[in-house]
C-alpha positions, 0 to 999 in steps of 0.5 A: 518494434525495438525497445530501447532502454531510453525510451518512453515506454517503460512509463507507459507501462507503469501508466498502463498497471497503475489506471488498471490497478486503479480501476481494480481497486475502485471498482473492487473486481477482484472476487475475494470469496473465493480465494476465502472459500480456497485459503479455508480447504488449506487453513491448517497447512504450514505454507498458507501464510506464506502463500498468502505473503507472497501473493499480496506482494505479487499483486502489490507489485503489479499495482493491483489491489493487494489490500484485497487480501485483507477479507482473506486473511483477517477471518482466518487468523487472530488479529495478531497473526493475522496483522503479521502477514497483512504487514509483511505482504504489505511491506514486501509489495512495497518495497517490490513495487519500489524496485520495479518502478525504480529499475524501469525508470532509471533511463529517465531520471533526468527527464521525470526531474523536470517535472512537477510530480516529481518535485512535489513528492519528493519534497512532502515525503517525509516520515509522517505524511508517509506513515499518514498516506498509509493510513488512510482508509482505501488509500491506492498503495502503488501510486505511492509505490511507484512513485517512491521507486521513480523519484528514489525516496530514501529507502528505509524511511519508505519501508519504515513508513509503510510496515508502521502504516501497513502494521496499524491498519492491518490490526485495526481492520483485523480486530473488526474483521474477526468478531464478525464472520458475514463480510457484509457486516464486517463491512458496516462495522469497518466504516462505522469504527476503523475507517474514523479512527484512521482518518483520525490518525491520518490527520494527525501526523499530517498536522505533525508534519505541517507544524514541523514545517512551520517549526524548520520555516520559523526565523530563529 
């Protein structure tokens, strides 16, 4: 079967990556351990953080769960250096998943306009609900991904946002990580002190956002 630029498929495809995506994600299929037990044998080589940037912005592209990495990185390196190369892989994922959707969408633009979706995300995408998505504690990234690239969000806000989001998260969950070396306390501890303060700072720039609104809607 022929695959013309205009059709339907280059959708169905995003569709496709994004339900597995999001099944992997949920259901937490990938086994991280052992890509840990792996990034330990090579943890004094140059080149591992680069691996690991480059992994997690191939899976982020995919619409895989490159947040997975974070059980990888964090026990390897301090909170510092292990914050710089979750919010690098994060941020590269991004914007690599922004240009992949984009680029096989742009056939359709005309077509995807018409529909709801798209008006409603590119109307409640600005700076702050976008720094505020990225903070919210198992957040699927590349729904927002992929829906940034088909509806073509400004692109240095959409980065901007994402390496903040990205950058935050990473360290808060690193600073957890770090002190612990069992995952299974590492866990217990993320919920009882990252995952509240993130969605403390999730809904605070989501009420920014509302009192901005409010603010531009005000008659003057």
């Amino acid at each position: 079967m022929r695959l013309s630029p205009g059709g339907n498929w280059p959708v169905a495809l995003l569709a496709l990556l994004l339900a597995f995506g999001l099944g992997a994600h949920f259901l937490e299929w990938f086994e991280w351990r052992e890509t840990l037990a792996w990034a330990r044998g090579h943890a004094g080589q140059w080149w591992l953080p680069l691996a690991l940037v480059l992994l997690q912005t191939v899976l982020f592209m995919l619409a895989l769960p490159g947040s997975t990495l974070l059980w990888v990185v964090a026990p390897l390196y301090a909170p510092p250096a292990a914050t710089l190369i979750l919010t690098a892989g994060g941020a590269g994922g991004a914007l690599a998943a922004y240009w992949f959707a984009r680029r096989l969408t742009v056939a359709r633009q005309e077509r995807l306009r018409r529909h709801r979706a798209w008006r409603l995300l590119a109307s409640e995408s600005d700076f702050l609900t976008l720094c505020a998505l990225r903070l919210v504690p198992a957040f699927p990234h590349s729904v927002l991904n992929y829906g940034a690239g088909i509806v073509h969000l400004p692109l240095g806000r959409f980065i901007a946002a994402a390496a903040i989001g990205f950058g935050l998260k990473s360290f808060l969950y690193s600073s957890v990580i770090h002190r612990v070396l069992e995952a299974t306390d590492a866990r217990d501890l993320l919920r009882a002190e990252a995952v509240p303060l993130l969605f403390l700072l999730a809904l605070l720039l989501l009420g920014a956002h509302v009192l901005r609104q409010r603010r531009e809607r005000a008659p003057r």
